[in-house]
C-alpha positions as CSV (number, residue, x, y, z in Angstrom):
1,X,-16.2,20.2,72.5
2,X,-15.1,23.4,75.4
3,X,-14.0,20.5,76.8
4,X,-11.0,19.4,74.7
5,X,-10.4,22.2,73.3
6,X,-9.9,23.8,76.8
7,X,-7.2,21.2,77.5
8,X,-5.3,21.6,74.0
9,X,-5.1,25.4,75.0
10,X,-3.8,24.9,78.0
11,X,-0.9,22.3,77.3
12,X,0.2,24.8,73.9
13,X,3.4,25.2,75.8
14,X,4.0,21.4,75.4
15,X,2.4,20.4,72.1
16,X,4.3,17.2,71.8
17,X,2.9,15.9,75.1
18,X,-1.0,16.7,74.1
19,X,-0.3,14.0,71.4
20,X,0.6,11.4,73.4
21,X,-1.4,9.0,75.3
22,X,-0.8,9.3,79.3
23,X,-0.9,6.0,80.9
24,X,2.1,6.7,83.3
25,X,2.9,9.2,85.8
26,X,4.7,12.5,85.0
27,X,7.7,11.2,86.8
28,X,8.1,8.1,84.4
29,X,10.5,8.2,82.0
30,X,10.0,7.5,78.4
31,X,12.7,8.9,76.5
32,X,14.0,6.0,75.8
33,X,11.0,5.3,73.2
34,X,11.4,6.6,69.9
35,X,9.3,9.1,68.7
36,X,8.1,7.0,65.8
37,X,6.7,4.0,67.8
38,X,4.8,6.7,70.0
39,X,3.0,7.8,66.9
40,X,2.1,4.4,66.1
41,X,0.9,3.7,69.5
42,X,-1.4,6.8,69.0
43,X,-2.3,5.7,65.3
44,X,-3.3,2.3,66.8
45,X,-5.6,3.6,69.5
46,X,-6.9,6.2,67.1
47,X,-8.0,3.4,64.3
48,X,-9.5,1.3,67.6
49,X,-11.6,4.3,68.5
50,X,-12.5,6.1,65.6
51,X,-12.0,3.4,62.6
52,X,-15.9,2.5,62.9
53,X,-16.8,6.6,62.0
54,X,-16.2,5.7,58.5
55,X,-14.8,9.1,57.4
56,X,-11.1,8.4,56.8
57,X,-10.4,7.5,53.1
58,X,-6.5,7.3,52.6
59,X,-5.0,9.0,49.5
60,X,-4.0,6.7,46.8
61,X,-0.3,6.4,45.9
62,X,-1.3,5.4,42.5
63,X,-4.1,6.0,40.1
64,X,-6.7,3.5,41.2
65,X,-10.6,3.7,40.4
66,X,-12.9,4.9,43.2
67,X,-15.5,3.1,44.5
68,X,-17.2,6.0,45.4
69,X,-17.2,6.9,41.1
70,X,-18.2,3.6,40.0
71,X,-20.9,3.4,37.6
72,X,-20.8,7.5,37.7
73,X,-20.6,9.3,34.4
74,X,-20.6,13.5,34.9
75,X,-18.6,14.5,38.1
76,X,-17.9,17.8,39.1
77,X,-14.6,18.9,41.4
78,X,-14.3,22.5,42.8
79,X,-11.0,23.1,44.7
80,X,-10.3,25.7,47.6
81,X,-9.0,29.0,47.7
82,X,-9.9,31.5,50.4
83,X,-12.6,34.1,50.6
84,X,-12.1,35.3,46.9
85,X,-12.4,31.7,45.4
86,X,-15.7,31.5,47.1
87,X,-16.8,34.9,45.7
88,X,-15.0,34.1,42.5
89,X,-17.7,30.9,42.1
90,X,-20.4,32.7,43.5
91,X,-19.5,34.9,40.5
92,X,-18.9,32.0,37.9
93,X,-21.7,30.0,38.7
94,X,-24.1,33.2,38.6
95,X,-22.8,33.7,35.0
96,X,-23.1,30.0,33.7
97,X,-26.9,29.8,35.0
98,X,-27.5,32.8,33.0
99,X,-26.2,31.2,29.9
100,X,-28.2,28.3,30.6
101,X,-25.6,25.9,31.8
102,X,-25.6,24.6,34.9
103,X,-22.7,22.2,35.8
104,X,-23.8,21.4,39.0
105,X,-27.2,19.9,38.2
106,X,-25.7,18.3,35.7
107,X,-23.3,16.4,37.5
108,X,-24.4,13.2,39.4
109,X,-21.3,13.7,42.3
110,X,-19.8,16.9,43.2
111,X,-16.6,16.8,45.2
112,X,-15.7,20.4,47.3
113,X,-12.6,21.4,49.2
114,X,-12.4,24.5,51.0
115,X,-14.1,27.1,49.0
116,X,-15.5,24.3,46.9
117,X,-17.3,22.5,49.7
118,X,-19.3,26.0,49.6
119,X,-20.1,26.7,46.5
120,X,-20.7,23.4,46.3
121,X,-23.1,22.2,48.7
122,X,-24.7,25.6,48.0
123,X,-25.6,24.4,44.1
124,X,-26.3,21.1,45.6
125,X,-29.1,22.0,47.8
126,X,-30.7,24.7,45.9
127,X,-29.0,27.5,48.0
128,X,-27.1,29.2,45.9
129,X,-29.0,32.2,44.9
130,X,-28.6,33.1,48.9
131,X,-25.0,32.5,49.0
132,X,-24.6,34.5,45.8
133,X,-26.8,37.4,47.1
134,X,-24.7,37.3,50.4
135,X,-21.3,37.9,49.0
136,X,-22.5,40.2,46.8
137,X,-23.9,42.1,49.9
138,X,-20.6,41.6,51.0
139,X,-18.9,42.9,48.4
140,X,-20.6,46.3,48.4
141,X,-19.4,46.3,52.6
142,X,-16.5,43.8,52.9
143,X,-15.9,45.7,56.7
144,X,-19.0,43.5,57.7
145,X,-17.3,40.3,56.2
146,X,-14.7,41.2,58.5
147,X,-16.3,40.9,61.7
148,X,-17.9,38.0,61.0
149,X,-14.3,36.0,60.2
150,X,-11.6,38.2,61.4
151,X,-8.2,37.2,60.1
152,X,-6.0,40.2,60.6
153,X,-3.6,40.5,63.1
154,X,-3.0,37.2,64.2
155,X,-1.8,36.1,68.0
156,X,1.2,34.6,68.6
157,X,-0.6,30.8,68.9
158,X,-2.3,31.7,65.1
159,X,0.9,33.2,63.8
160,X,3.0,29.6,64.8
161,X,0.2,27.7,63.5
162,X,0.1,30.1,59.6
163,X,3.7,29.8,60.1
164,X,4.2,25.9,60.3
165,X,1.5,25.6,57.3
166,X,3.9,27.4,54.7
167,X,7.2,25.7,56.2
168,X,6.5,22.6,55.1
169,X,7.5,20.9,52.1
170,X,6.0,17.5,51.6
171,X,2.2,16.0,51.9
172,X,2.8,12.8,54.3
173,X,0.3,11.9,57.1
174,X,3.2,13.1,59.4
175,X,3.3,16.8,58.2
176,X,-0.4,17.2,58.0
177,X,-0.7,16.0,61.4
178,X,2.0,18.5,62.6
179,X,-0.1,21.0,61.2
180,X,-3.1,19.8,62.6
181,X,-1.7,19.8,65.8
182,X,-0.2,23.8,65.6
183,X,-4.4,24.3,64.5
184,X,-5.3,23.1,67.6
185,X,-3.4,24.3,69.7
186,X,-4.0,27.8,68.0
187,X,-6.1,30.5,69.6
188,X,-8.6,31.5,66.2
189,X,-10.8,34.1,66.4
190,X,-13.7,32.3,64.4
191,X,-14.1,28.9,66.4
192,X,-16.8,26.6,66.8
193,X,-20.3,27.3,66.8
194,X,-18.9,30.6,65.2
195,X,-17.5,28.6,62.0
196,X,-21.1,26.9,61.8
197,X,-22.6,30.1,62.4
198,X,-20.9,31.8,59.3
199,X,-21.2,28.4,57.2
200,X,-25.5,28.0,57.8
201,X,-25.1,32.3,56.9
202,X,-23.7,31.1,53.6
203,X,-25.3,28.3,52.4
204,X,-28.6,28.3,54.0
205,X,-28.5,24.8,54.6
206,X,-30.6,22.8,57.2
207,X,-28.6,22.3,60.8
208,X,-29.4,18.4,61.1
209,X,-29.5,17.0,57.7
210,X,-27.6,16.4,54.6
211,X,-30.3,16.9,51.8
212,X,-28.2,15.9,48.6
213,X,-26.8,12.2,48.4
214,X,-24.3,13.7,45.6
215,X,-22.4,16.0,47.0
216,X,-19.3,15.4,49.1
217,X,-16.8,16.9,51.1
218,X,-13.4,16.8,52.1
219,X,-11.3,18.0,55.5
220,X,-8.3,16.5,57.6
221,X,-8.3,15.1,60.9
222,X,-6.1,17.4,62.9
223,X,-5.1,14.5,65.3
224,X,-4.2,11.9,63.1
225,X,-3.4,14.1,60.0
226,X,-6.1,11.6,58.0
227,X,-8.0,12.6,55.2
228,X,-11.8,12.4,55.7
229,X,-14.6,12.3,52.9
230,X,-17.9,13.0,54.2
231,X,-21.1,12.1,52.2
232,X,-24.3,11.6,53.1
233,X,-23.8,8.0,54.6
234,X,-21.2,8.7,56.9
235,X,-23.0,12.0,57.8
236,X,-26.0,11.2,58.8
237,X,-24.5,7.9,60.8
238,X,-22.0,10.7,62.9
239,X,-25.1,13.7,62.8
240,X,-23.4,15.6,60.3
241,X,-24.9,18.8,58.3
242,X,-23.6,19.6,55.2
243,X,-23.2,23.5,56.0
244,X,-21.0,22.2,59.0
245,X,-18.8,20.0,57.0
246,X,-18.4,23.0,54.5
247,X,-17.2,24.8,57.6
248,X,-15.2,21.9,58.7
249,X,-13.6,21.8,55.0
250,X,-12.5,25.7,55.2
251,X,-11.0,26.1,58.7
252,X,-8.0,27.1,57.4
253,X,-5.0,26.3,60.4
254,X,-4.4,29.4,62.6
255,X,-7.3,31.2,61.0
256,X,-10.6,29.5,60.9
257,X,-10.8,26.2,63.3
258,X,-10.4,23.4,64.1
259,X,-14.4,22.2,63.7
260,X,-15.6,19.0,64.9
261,X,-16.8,16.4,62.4
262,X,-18.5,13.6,64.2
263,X,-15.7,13.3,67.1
264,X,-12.7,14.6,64.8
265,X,-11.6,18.1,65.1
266,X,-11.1,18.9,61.6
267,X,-9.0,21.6,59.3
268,X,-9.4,22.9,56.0
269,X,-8.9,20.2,53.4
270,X,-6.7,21.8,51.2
271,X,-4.1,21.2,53.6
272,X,-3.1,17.9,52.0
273,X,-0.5,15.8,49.3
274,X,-3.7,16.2,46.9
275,X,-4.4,19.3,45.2
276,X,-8.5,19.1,44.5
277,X,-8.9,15.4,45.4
278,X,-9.9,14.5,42.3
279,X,-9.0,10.9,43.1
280,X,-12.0,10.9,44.4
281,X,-13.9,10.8,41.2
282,X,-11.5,8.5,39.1
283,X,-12.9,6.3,37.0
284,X,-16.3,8.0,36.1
285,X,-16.3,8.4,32.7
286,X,-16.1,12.4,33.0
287,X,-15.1,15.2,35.4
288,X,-15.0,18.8,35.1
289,X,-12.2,20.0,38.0
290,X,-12.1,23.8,38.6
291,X,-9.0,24.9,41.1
292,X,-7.8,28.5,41.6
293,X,-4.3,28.1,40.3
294,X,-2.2,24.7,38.9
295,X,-0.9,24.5,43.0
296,X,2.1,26.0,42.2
297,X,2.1,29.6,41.5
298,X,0.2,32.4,42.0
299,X,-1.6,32.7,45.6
300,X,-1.6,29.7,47.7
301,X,-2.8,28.7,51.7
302,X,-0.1,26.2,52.2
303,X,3.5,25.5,51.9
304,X,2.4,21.5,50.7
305,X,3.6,21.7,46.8
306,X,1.1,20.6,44.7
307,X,0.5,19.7,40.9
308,X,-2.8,19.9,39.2
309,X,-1.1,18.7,35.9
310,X,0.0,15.4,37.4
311,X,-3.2,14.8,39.5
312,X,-5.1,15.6,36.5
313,X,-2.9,12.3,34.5
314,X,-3.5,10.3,37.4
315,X,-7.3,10.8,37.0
316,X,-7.2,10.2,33.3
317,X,-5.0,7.0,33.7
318,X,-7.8,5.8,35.4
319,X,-10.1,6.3,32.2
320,X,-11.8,9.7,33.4
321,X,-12.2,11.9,30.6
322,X,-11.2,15.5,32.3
323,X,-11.8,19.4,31.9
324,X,-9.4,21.5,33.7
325,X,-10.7,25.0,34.7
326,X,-7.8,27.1,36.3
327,X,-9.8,30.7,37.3
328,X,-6.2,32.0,38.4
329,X,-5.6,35.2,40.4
330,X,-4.1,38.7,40.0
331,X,-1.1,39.2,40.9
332,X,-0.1,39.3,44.9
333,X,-3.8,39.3,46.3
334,X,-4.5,38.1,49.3
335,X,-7.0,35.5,49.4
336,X,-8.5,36.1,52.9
337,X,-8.9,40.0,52.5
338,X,-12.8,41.0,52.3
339,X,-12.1,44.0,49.9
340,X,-11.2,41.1,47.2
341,X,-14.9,39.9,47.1
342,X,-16.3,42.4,44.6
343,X,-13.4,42.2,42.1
344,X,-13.6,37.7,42.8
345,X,-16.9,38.5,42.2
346,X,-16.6,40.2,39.3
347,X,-13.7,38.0,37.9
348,X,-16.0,35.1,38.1
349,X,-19.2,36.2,36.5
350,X,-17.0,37.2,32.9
351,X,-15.2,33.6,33.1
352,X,-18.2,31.9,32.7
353,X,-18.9,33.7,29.5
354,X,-15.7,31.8,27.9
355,X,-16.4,28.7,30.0
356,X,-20.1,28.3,29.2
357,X,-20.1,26.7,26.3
358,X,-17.0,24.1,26.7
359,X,-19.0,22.7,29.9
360,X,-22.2,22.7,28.2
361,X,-20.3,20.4,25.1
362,X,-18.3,18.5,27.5
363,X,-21.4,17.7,29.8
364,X,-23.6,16.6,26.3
């Protein structure tokens, strides 16, 4: 892991040459090969090496069933958002099981991004009374969150890599691999065994196993700018435990990151054309998809414009009924900020009073 890392650090001057493969000398020439048949030469090596791993799952161009939904009737979808979207479903989820009503048991295959792939991996393997108690810990003394993921003041290599992130303006494989690559060459502050640290903090979850077939998660490979699923197959075949992929799915690019999955190194996957990748669960017969905002306004961790409206018509076009939950945010917070855990927090816990009882009908 040092290993790679090391190098990617230490070619940051020269980004575009730490994605190419070196088979000549420095001295030989190849600018007379386009840029585009470079990238497939990488692609192609990439797929030879890596194709057998079986976490990449290209995103659809068109509504199309799942085979990972099929025969699935109650799904449930949490999108990312930050450190408040986390405390906001710590606070949310607190106040459904209160009422009684707890989606997550309910559903047969729960799909987290980001924040989501915490809360829900948490409710998946009957951790979520710690995370819960953590961030409200937290939220009485958001200075200690702090030190364990520092995001202020970023470095210059951060800054480019935060920077790229909201420049862009499409999804494609190309642009999320031109993020991944500013990620890696970025010098975080909460790398590593330190993301897996603060991820088996959260959840509680075991180190070497992944204990709940139904849950899965989602990140990008920073490389090849692929989309990777990981569920309990493909994890336990590349020793993967669900509080790391959590992790994985949250290293948000010059913040948090990049984390290895199997032999990927991985960012955050929000950072893609698909808002809460709810294509994931098309064609169960129901899914329940909660995302901070519609992907447009309000506060956001990426430049990629989203849609939740359209992706939510895609799903249904594939004969998914579905329940959109926006939670929404004030106006102007910052996402990453500690001190927004107790309000999240708070925000949460009176949602699921109005929530309760349309999840509890929709889920009969």
């Amino acid at each position: 892991m040092l290993t790679r890392r090391g190098l990617v650090k230490a070619t940051a001057g020269i980004a575009a040459a730490a994605v190419m493969p070196v088979a000549q000398p420095a001295s030989a020439a190849q600018t007379d090969v386009p840029d585009t048949e470079l990238a497939r030469m990488a692609a192609s090596i990439s797929d030879k090496l890596f194709d057998g791993d079986g976490l990449a799952v290209p995103v659809p161009d068109a509504p199309v069933a799942s085979s990972f939904a099929r025969g699935v009737d109650r799904t449930l979808v949490l999108g990312g958002g930050g450190e408040y979207y986390v405390a906001w479903y710590c606070g949310f989820f607190h106040g459904l099981l209160e009422l009684g009503v707890d989606p997550a048991s309910m559903a047969e295959m729960v799909v987290g991004t980001s924040a989501g792939a915490y809360a829900g991996s948490a409710l998946a393997s009957g951790h979520f009374g710690r995370m819960r108690d953590e961030f409200d810990f937290f939220g009485h003394f958001p200075a200690l969150f702090a030190k364990l993921a520092p995001v202020t003041s970023p470095n210059a290599s951060q800054q480019r890599a935060q920077e790229i992130n909201f420049s862009v303006k499409d999804g494609s494989q190309e642009t999320i691999r031109t993020i991944g690559h500013a990620a890696l060459a970025s010098d975080n502050h909460v790398n590593g065994d330190s993301v897996e640290r603060l991820a088996w903090l959260l959840t509680g979850d075991s180190r070497t196993d992944w204990p709940v077939a139904k849950m899965f998660t989602t990140a990008n490979d920073c490389y090849t700018g692929e989309r990777l699923v990981v569920h309990q197959d493909v994890a336990r075949k590349n020793g993967i435990p669900l509080a790391h992929a959590a992790g994985a799915s949250s290293s948000l690019p010059g913040i948090i990151g990049p984390t290895l999955l199997g032999q990927r190194y991985c960012m955050d996957g929000g950072i893609s054309k698909i808002w809460a990748h709810t294509d994931l669960v098309a064609g169960a017969k129901r899914a329940i998809v909660v995302t901070l905002t519609n992907g447009y306004e309000g506060s956001l961790l990426s430049g990629i414009p989203h849609d939740i409206n359209k992706e939510i018509a895609a799903l249904v076009a594939t004969g998914t009924k579905a329940m959109l939950i926006i939670a929404g945010t004030p106006p102007g917070v910052n996402l990453l900020d500690p001190k927004q855990i107790e309000p999240a927090l708070k925000a949460g816990y009176e949602r699921a009073k109005t929530e309760a009882p349309k999840i509890a009908a929709f889920f009969a």
